[in-house]
N, C-alpha and C positions, 0 to 999 in steps of 0.2 A: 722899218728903220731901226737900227740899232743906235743902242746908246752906248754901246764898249767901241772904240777902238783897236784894232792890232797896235801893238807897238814892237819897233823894233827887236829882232834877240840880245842878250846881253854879250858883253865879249867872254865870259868866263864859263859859262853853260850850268848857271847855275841849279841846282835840286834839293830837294827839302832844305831850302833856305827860308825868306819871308821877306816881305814888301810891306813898309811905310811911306807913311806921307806926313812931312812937318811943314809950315811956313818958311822953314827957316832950310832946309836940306831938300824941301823938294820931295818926288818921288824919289825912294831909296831904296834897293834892294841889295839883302845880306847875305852874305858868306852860302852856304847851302852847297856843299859838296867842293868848297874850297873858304879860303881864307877872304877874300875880295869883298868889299862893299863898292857896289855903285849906285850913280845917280843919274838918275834919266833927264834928259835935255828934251824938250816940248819943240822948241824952234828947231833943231837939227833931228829929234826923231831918234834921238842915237843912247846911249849908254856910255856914263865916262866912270872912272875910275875917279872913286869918294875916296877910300879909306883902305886898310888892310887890318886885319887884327892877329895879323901876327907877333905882336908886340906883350898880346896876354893869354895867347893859346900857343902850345906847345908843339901840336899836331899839326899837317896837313890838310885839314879837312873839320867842317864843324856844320853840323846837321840837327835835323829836328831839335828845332828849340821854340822859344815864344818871344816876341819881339814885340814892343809899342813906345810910341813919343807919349808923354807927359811934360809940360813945360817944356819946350822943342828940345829935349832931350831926349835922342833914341838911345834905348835900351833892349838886352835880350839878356834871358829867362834858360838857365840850363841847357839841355840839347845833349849832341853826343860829340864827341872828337874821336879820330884816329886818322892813322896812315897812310888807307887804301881811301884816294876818289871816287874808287867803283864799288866801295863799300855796300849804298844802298841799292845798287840792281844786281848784286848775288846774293843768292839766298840763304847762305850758309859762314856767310861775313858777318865777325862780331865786330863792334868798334873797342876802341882801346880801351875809351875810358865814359862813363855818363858823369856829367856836369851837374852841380849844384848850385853853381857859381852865377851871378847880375854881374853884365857887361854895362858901360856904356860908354857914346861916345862924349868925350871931351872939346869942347869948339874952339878953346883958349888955345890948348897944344895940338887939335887938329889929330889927337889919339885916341885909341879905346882902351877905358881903365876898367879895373874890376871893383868893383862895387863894393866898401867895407859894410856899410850902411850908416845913420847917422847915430 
């Protein structure tokens, strides 16, 4: 007997993205070979559209980075941005640009801001 589940595929087909879990957002999985956040629905089995962060990435695309809730606030940790979606399955593809930069999402404006620090 297993204790994982299959769950359904996301609608955006995401890749070097990352998946949390808050009380408050549910399962959520991020960006990863596009801009798109979504949140998994348990009763429908499905994947809906959370969030976009196009709002503080400039590129197309936002990959390998590091992601975690603390106080139900999800947040992600650098990564890489550029242009090409099929960036990470050619081998000879640079991204535009590597991030330094904390995201997070905002639950007031329902956006993701960047992270001055405090």
């Amino acid at each position: 007997m297993s204790i994982y589940r299959k769950l359904t595929n996301s609608n955006f087909g995401h890749t070097a993205g990352d998946v949390v879990y808050s009380d408050a957002d549910g399962l959520t999985l991020i960006a990863g070979g596009s801009l798109e956040v979504e949140k998994y629905n348990s009763g429908a089995n499905s994947w809906n559209r959370h969030s976009t962060m196009d709002n503080v990435i400039k590129y197309k695309t936002y990959s390998q980075f590091t992601s975690l809730v603390r106080n139900e606030i999800i947040y992600t940790f650098g990564g890489y941005v550029g242009d090409s979606i099929q960036c990470e399955s050619r081998p000879n593809c640079i991204f535009d640009e590597k991030l330094n930069d904390v995201f997070y999402f905002d639950r007031q404006s329902h956006t993701w801001q960047k992270y001055y620090g405090r």
